[in-house]
TILUM-315011 format. One record per residue (C-alpha): residue number from 1; chain; x, y, z. Coordinates in steps of 0.02 Angstrom, whole numbers, m for minus. Example, Ala and Ser with C-alpha at 12.3 -4.5 7.8 and 13.67 -1.06 7.14 Angstrom:
1, A, 615, m225, 390
2, A, 684, m53, 357
! end
This chain:
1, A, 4616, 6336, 5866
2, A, 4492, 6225, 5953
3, A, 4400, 6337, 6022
4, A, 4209, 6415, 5994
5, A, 4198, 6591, 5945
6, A, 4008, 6655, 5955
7, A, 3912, 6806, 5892
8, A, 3760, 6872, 5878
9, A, 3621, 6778, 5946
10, A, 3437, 6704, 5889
11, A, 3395, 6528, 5819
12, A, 3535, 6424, 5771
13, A, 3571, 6277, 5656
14, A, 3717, 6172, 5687
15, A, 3804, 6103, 5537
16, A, 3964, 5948, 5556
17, A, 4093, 5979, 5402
18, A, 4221, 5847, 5386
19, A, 4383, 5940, 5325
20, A, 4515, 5817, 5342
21, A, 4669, 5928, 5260
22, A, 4622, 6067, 5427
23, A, 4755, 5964, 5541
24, A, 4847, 6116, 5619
25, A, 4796, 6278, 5697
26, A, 4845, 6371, 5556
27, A, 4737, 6284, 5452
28, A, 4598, 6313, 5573
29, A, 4625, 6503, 5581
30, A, 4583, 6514, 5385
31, A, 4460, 6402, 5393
32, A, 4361, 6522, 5547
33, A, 4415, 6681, 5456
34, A, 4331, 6616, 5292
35, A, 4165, 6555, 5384
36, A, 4181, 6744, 5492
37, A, 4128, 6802, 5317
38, A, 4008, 6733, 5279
39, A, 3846, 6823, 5337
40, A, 3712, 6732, 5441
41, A, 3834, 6625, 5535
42, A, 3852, 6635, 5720
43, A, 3964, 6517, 5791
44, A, 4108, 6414, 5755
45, A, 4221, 6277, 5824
46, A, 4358, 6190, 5751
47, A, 4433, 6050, 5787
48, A, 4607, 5995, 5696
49, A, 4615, 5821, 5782
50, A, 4458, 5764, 5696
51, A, 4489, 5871, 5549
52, A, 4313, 5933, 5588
53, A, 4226, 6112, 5598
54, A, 4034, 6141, 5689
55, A, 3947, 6304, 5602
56, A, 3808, 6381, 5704
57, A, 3712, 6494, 5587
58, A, 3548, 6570, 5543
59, A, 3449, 6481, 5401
60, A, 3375, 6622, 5364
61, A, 3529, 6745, 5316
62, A, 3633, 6594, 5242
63, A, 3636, 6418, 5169
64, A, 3739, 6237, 5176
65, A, 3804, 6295, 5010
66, A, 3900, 6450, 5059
67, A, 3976, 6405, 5214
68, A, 4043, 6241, 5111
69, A, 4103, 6366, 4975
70, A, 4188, 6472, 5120
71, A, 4277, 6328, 5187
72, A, 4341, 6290, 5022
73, A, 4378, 6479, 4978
74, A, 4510, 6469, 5108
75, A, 4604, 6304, 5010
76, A, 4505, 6159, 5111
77, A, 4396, 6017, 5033
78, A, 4227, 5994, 5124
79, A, 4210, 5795, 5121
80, A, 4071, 5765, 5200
81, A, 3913, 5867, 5276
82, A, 3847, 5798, 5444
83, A, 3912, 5630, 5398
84, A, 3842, 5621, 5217
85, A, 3999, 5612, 5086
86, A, 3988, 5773, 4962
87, A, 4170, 5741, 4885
88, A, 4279, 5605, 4833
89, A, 4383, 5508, 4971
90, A, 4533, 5533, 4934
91, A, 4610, 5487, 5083
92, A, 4806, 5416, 5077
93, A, 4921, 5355, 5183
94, A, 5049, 5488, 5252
95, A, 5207, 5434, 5174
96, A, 5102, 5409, 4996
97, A, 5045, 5560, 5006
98, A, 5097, 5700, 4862
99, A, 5133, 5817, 5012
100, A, 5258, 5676, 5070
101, A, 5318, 5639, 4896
102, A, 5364, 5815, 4850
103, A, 5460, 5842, 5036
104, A, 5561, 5680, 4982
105, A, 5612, 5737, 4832
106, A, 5661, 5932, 4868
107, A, 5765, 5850, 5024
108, A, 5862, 5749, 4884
109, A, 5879, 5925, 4789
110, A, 5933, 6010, 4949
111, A, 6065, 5857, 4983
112, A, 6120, 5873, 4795
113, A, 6152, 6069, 4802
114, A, 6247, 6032, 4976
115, A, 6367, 5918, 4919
116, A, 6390, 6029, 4739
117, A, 6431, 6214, 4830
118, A, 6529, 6119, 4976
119, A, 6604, 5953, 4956
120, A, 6654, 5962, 4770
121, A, 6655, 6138, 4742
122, A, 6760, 6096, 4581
123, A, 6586, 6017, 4493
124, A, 6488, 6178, 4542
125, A, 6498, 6246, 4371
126, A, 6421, 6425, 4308
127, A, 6261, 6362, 4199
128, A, 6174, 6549, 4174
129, A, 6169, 6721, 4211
130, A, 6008, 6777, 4276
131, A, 5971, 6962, 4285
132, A, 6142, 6994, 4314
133, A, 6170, 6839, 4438
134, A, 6284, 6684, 4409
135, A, 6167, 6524, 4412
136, A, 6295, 6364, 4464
137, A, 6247, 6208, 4481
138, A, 6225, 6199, 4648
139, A, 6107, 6362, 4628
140, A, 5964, 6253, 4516
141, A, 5975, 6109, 4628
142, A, 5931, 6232, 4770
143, A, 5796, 6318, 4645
144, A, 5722, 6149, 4604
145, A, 5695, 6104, 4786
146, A, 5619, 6271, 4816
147, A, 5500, 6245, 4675
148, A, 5453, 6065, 4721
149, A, 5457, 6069, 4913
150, A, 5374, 6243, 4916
151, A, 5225, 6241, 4825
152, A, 5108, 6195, 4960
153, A, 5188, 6329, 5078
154, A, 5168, 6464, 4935
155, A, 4988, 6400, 4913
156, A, 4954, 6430, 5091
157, A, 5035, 6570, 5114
158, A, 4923, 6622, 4951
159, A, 4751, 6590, 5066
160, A, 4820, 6680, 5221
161, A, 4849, 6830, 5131
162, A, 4690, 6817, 5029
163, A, 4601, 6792, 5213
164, A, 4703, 6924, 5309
165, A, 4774, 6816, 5409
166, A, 4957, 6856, 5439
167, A, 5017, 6666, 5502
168, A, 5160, 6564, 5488
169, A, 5116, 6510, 5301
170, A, 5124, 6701, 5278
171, A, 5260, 6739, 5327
172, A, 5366, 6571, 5274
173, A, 5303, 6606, 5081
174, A, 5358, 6792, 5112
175, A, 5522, 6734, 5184
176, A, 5552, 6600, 5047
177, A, 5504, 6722, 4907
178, A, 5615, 6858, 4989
179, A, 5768, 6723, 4991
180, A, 5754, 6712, 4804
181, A, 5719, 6913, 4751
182, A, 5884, 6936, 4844
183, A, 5970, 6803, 4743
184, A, 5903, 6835, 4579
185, A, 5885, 7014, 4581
186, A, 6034, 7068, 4695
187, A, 6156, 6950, 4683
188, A, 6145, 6891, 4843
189, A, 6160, 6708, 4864
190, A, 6012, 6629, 4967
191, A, 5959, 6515, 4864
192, A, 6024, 6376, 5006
193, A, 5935, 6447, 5128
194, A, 5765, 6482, 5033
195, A, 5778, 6291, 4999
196, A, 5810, 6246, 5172
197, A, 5662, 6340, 5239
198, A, 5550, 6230, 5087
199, A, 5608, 6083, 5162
200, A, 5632, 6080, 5353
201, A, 5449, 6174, 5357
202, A, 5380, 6033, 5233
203, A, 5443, 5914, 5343
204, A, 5372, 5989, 5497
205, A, 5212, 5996, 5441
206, A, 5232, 5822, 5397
207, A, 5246, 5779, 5567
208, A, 5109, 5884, 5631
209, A, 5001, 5781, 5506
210, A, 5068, 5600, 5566
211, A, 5022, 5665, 5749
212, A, 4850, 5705, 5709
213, A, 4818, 5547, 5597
214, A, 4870, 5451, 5728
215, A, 4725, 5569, 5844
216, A, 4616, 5502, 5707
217, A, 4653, 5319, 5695
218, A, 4624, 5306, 5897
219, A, 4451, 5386, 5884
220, A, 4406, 5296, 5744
221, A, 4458, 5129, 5849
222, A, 4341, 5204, 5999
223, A, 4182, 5204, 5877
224, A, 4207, 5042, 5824
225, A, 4184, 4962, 5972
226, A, 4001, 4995, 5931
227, A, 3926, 4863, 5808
228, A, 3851, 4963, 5669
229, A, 3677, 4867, 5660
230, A, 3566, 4788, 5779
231, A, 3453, 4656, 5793
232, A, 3272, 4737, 5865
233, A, 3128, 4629, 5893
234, A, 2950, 4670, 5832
235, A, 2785, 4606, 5822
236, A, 2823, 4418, 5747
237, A, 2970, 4410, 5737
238, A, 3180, 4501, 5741
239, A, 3234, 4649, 5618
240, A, 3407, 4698, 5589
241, A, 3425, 4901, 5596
242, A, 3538, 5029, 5609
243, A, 3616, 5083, 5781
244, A, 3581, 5253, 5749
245, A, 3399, 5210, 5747
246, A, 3368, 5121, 5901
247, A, 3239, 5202, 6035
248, A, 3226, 5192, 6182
249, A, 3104, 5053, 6233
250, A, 3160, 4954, 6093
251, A, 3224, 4793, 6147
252, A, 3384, 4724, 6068
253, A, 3442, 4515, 6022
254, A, 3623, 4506, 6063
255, A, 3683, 4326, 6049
256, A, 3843, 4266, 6121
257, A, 3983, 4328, 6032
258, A, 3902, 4493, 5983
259, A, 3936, 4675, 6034
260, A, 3798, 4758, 6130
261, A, 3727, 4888, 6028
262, A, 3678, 5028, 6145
263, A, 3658, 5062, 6338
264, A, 3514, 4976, 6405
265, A, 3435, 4847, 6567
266, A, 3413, 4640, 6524
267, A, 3262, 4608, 6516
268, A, 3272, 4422, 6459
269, A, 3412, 4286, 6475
270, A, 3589, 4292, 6588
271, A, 3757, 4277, 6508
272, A, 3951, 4331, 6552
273, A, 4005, 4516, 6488
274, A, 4179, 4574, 6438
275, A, 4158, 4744, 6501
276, A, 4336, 4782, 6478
277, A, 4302, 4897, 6315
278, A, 4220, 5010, 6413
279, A, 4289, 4983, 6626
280, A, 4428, 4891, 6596
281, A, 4368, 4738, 6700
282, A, 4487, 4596, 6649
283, A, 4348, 4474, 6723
284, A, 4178, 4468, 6622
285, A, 4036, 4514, 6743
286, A, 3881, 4405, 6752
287, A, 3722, 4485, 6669
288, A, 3531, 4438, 6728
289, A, 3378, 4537, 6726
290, A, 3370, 4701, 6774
291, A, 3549, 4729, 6775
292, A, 3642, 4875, 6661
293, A, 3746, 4833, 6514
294, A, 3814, 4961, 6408
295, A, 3863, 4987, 6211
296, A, 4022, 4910, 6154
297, A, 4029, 4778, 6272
298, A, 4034, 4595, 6228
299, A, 3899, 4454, 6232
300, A, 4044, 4321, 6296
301, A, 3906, 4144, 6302
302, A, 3728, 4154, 6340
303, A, 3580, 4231, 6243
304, A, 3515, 4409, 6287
305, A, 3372, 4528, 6277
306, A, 3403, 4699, 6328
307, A, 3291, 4851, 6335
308, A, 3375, 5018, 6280
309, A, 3371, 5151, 6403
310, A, 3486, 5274, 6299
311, A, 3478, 5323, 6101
312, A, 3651, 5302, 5993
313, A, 3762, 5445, 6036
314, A, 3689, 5482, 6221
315, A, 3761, 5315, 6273
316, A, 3921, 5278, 6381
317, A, 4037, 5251, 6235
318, A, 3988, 5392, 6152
319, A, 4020, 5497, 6280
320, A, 4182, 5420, 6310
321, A, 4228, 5470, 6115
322, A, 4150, 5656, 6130
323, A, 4280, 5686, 6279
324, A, 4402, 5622, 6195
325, A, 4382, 5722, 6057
326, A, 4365, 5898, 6159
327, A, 4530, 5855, 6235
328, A, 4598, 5921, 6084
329, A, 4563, 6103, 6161
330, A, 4686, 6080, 6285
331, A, 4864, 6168, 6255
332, A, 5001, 6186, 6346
333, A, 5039, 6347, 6418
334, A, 5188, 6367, 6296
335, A, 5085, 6338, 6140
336, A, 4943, 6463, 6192
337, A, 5092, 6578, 6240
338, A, 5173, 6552, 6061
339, A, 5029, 6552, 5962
340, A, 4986, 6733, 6063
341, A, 5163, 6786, 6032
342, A, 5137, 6738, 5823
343, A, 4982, 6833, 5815
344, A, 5071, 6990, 5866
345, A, 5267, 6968, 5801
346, A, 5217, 6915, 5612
347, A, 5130, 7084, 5573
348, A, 5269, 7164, 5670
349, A, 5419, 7091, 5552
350, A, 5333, 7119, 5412
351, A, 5313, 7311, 5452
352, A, 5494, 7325, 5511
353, A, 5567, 7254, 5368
354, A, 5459, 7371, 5265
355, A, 5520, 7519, 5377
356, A, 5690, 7439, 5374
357, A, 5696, 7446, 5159
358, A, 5615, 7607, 5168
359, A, 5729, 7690, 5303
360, A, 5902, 7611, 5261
361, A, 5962, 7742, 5116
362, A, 5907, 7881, 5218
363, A, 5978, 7827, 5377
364, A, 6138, 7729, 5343
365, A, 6169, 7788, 5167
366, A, 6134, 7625, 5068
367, A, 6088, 7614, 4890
368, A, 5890, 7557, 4856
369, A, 5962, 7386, 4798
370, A, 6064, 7352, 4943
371, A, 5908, 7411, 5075
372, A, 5799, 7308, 4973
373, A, 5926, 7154, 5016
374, A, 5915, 7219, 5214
375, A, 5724, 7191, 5229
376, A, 5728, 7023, 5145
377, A, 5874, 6966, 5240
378, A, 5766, 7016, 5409
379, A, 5630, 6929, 5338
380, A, 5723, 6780, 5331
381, A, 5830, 6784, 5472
382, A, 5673, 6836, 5576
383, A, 5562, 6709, 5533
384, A, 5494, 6619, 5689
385, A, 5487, 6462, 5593
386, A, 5634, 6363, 5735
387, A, 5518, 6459, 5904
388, A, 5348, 6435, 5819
389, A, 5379, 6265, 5754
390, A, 5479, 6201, 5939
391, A, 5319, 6162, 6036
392, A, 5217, 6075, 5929
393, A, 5358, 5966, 5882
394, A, 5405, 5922, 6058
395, A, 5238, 5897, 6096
396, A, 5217, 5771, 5933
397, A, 5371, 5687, 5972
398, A, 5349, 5660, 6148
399, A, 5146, 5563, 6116
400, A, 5193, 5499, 5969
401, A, 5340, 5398, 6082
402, A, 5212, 5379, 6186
403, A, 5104, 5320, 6075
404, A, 5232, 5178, 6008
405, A, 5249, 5122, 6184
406, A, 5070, 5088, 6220
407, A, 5026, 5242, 6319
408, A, 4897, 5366, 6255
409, A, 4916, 5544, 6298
410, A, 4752, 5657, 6269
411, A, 4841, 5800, 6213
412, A, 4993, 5916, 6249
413, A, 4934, 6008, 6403
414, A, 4933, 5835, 6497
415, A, 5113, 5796, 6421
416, A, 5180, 5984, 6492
417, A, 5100, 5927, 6661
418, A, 5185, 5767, 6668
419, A, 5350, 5899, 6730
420, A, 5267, 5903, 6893
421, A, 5189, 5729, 6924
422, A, 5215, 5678, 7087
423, A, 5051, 5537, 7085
424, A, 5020, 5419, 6935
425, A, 4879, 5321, 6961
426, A, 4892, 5136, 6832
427, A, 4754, 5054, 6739
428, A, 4773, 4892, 6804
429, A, 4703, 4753, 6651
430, A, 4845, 4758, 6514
431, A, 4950, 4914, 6601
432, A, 5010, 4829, 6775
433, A, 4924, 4643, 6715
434, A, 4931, 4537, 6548
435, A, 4769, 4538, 6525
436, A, 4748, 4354, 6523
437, A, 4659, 4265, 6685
438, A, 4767, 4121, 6760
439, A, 4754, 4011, 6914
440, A, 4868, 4101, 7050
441, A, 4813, 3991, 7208
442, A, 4741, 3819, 7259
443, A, 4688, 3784, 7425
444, A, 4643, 3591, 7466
445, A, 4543, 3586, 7602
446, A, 4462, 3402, 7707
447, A, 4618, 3298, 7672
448, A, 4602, 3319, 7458
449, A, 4764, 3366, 7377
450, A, 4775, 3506, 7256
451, A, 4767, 3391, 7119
452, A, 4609, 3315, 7181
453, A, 4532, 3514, 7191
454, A, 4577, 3531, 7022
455, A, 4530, 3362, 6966
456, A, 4352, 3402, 7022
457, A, 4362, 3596, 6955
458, A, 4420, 3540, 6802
459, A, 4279, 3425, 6774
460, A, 4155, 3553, 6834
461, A, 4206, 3708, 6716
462, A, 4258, 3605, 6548
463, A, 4081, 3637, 6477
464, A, 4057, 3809, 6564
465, A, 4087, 3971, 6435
466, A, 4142, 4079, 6552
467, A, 4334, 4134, 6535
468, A, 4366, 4093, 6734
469, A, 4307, 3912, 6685
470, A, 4441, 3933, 6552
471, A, 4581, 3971, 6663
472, A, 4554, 3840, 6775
473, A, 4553, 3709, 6644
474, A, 4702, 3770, 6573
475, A, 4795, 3778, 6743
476, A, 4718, 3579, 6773
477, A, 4791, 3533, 6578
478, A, 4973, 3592, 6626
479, A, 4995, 3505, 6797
480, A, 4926, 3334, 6709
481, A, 4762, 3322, 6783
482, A, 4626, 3252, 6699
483, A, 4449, 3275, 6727
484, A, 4310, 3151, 6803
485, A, 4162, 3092, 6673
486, A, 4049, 3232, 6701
487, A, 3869, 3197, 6676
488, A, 3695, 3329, 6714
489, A, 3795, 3479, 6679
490, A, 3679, 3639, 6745
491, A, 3744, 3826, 6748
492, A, 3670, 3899, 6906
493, A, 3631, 4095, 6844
494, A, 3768, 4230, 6944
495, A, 3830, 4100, 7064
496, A, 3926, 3953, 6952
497, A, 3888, 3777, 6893
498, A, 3853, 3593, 6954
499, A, 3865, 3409, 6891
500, A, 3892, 3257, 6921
501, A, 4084, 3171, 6944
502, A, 4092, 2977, 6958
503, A, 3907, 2973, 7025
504, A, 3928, 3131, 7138
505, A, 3865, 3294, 7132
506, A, 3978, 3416, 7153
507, A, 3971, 3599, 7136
508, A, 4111, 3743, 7093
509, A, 4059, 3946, 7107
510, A, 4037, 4091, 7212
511, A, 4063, 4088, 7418
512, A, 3896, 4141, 7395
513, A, 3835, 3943, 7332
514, A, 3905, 3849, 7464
515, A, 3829, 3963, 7603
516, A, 3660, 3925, 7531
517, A, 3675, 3734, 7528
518, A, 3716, 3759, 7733
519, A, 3921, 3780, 7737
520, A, 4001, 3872, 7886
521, A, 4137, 3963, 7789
522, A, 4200, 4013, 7948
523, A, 4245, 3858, 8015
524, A, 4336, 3752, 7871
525, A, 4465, 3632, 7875
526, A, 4627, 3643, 7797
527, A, 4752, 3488, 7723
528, A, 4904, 3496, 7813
529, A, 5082, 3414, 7718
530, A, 5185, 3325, 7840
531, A, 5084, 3408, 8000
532, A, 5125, 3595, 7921
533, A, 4981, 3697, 7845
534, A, 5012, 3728, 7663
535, A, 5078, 3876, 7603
536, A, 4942, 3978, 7541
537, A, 4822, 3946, 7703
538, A, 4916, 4045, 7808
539, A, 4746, 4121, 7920
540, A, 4697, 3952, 8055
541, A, 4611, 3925, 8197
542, A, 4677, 3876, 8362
543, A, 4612, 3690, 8342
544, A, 4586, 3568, 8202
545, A, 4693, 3684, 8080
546, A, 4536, 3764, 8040
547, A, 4524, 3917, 7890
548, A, 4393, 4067, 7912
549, A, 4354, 4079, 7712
550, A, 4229, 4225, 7754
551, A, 4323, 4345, 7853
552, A, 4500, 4306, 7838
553, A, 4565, 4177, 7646
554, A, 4415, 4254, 7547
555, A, 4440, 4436, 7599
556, A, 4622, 4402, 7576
557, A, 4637, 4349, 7417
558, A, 4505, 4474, 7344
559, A, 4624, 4586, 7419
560, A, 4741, 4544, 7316
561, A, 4631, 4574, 7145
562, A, 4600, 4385, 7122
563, A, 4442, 4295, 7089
564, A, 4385, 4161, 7220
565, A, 4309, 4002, 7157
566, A, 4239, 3884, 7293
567, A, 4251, 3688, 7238
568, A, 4159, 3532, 7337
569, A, 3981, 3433, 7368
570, A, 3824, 3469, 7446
571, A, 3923, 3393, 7605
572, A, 4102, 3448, 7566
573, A, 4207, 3592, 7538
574, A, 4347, 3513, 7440
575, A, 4478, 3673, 7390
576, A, 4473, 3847, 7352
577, A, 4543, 3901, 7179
578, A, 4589, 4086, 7168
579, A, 4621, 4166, 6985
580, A, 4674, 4346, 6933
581, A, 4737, 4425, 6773
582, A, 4922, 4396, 6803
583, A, 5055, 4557, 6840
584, A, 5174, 4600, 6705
585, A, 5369, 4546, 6750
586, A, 5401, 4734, 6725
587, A, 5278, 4824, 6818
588, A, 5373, 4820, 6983
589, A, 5525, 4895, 6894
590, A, 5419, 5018, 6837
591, A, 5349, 5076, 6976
592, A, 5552, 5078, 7042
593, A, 5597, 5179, 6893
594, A, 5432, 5309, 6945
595, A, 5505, 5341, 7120
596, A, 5659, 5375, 7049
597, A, 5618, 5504, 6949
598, A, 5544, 5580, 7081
599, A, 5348, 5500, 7096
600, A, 5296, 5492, 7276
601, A, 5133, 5387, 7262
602, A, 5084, 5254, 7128
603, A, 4886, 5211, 7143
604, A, 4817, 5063, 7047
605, A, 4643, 5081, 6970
606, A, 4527, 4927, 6945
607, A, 4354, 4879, 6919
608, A, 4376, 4724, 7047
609, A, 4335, 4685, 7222
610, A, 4336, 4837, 7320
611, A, 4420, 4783, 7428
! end
């Protein structure tokens, strides 16, 4: 159901159940028309994907109590109330479940009366007469899977009725029951079809309830990017609290290696961020005072003091988590037109095969027996279960492949839409990238070779923390470079580090650095090979195969999503080293495969240079 049905008006509390066995919107429609009865409450909202329903109601007309007791009136265990447990947690694992069990073992039944009543019809023995009806073998294979399969569709079916609420459950029971009057009573043999019904429904539901655990399991992964305790300081000293009761003022410790607790503005102490969590920057973004950090993201070296400026569950992440979870409302046009369609055609069979039993002797001359047979037979045979059942299960198998391929689809309105795409816009870090920074260019510059750039950068960034440092002394380890002895290692805050190589200071960062210690990146030399410009600096001057870093190889290679590392003394520029998160072999096929199929733009989303 998803959605929030108001009335009346006044005061309201807001209570959160936790009902995890509400995973369809079925379920949900029992659940709403149990609370409906209850007096004193005035709004509800249910959502399957979190197995969760919000109660708005009057304190004064009704209590926790009875709304839990309503919720479990129509068959559904309250576990928890607004996050405090009130039953056992009993949660299992799908295929473990007794649910699952039971479906396994009435399919066996169902494959065991199959093979008796039509591959070896010779085994399919007589075993009883039943109110005037042969039993065969075949018949209480059929009867067991009915009995095993079924019982959780009867029960159902049991709580719509007792709830007035003529659904699919309804109407399956009805249908199932109806299968096995007519074989029992009249002698007409459904019993294969009454078990059928047990089992491909069973199963059905089975898959509905893998598609919304799997709903669950990504949520759950989005709150625990936030650490659950936090490290506050007060007067004397550091005390470790709970998230949930940080203010804001309070200033956090996050050492490196920790999660940042909660949204907030460093106040003390600069260190590299992995903000991917929460932008998807593959590059960790230098942190100093006064700059914004938010919850989830990750401490990557230095030490940190940060002032919150947002309590736990007003912060970005947890607004990130409360969309995700109202994207649960959206449906496809096809489900909102089938579940509109249900709400109307169950009560409708139901009276005309009433009318039909009632009608039949009078009209076509039938005995009572025999019209009896007619309106079970259009019970059955009318049952939407194939139409009903179509959507959700197309829209379960298509994000649950999805899903298995890495791609996460916020529910089945956005999967129906994906008919008419004719833009798809990529997440560039780990969609159209690995994920992983690597050196993509060198660029010797003053007559140094690219060995001697990396020599010197490898030197400078083997005691840095940072993850570009990384990369570029991975890069220097694989082409069999080794660094200088490096002596009066300093990290300069937001612009990169310096030390000393063989004697000489040298320094390796932003373009930012060398234009403070008095470089024209303008006017730069470039190394030539054999009296032709290496490959990469391709932008020169007239004379002196000069490079314009500023306007033309910086710009250029930011362009291109990479991160530009400057490398030389407080006299020389000695290289440029460029590093990005590297492209996937398969994203340019993919984007092929897109146009194919009809996409007419592909845009790439990133957090990088905007450029």
């Amino acid at each position: 159901m998803s959605d929030d049905r108001q009335r009346g008006g006044g005061d309201r509390t807001d209570l959160d159940l936790s009902v995890p066995d509400m995973d369809c919107a079925s379920c949900a429609g029992k659940v709403e028309s149990g609370l409906e009865s209850v007096e004193g409450v005035t709004g509800i909202q249910t959502q399957p994907t979190t197995g969760r329903v919000v109660v708005s109601y009057d304190g004064d007309r009704t209590t926790v109590e009875k709304l839990i007791e309503a919720v479990e009136g129509a068959g559904y265990g309250v576990e928890s109330v607004d996050g405090e447990a009130v039953g056992a947690d009993e949660e299992t694992a799908l295929l473990a479940s007794a649910r699952a069990k039971k479906t396994g073992v009435a399919a066996v039944l169902l494959a065991v009366g199959l093979v008796g009543e039509f591959l070896l019809p010779g085994l399919n023995s007589r075993v009883a007469t039943l109110f005037g009806s042969d039993i065969h073998l075949a018949d209480v294979a059929f009867l067991l899977a009915v009995a095993v399969g079924g019982q959780t569709i009867v029960r159902n079916g049991y709580y719509s009725a007792k709830s007035h609420n003529l659904d699919i459950d309804f109407l399956m029971s009805v249908a199932i029951g109806g299968a096995l009057v007519a074989s029992l009573v009249f002698g007409e043999p459904l019993y294969f079809e009454a078990a059928t019904l047990a089992v491909l429904f069973s199963v059905a539901e089975l898959l509905e309830r893998y598609a919304m655990d799997q709903a669950r399991d990504s949520l759950e992964s989005l709150m625990d990017l936030s650490p659950d305790e936090a490290t506050v300081k007060r007067a004397g000293g550091t005390e470790t609290v709970p998230v949930g009761e940080l203010v804001v003022g309070d200033t956090v410790v996050v050492k490196p290696g920790e999660k940042i607790p909660a949204d907030g503005e460093v106040v003390e102490g600069t260190s590299a961020v992995n903000q991917a969590p929460i932008t998807g920057e593959s590059v960790p973004v230098d942190k100093t005072t006064s700059e914004e950090v938010y919850a989830g993201t990750i401490n990557e070296s230095g030490y940190l003091e940060v002032q919150v400026t947002r309590p736990s569950g007003e912060d970005t992440l947890s607004r990130v988590i409360e969309l995700v979870e109202d994207a649960q409302a959206n449906k496809t046009d096809r489900e909102q037109f089938v579940e509109r369609f249900s709400a109307y055609y169950t009560p409708v069979v139901v009276a005309f095969a009433v009318l039909v039993t009632i009608g039949s002797p009078a009209v076509m001359g039938v005995s009572w027996s025999t019209a009896v047979v007619y309106g079970l037979t259009l019970l059955v045979l009318a049952c939407p279960c194939a139409f009903v059942i179509s959507t959700p299960v197309s829209v379960v198998s298509g994000i649950t492949s999805a899903a298995r391929n890495g791609v996460l689809i916020k529910g089945g309105n956005h999967l129906e839409a994906m008919g008419a795409v004719d833009t798809v816009a990529f997440d560039k870090t780990g969609t159209l990238t690995k994920g992983e920074l690597t050196v993509t260019d060198v660029i010797p510059l003053a007559g140094n070779t690219e060995a001697d750039v990396l020599r010197c950068a490898r030197g400078l960034e083997q005691r840095s923390e940072h993850p570009i440092g990384d990369a570029i002394v991975a890069e220097a380890a694989d082409a069999g470079v080794d660094a200088p002895p490096v002596e009066e290692f300093e990290s300069i805050t937001g612009k990169g580090v310096r030390a000393d190589l063989g004697g000489r200071q040298h320094y390796a960062g932003k373009p930012g650095l060398f234009e403070e210690l008095g470089f024209d990146l303008s006017h730069v030399h470039a190394t030539t090979d054999g009296g032709v410009v290496t490959k990469t600096a391709e932008q020169l001057c007239d004379r002196n195969n000069c490079l314009d870093l500023l306007s033309e190889t910086v710009p250029r290679l930011q362009g291109e999503g990479k991160t530009v590392v400057l490398v030389g003394t407080d006299e020389e520029l000695e290289g440029v080293v460029a590093v990005a998160d590297e492209v996937r072999p398969e994203a340019a096929e993919t984007v092929r495969r897109l146009r194919e199929l009809g996409v007419e733009r592909t845009v790439m989303l990133t957090g990088d240079n905007e450029r």
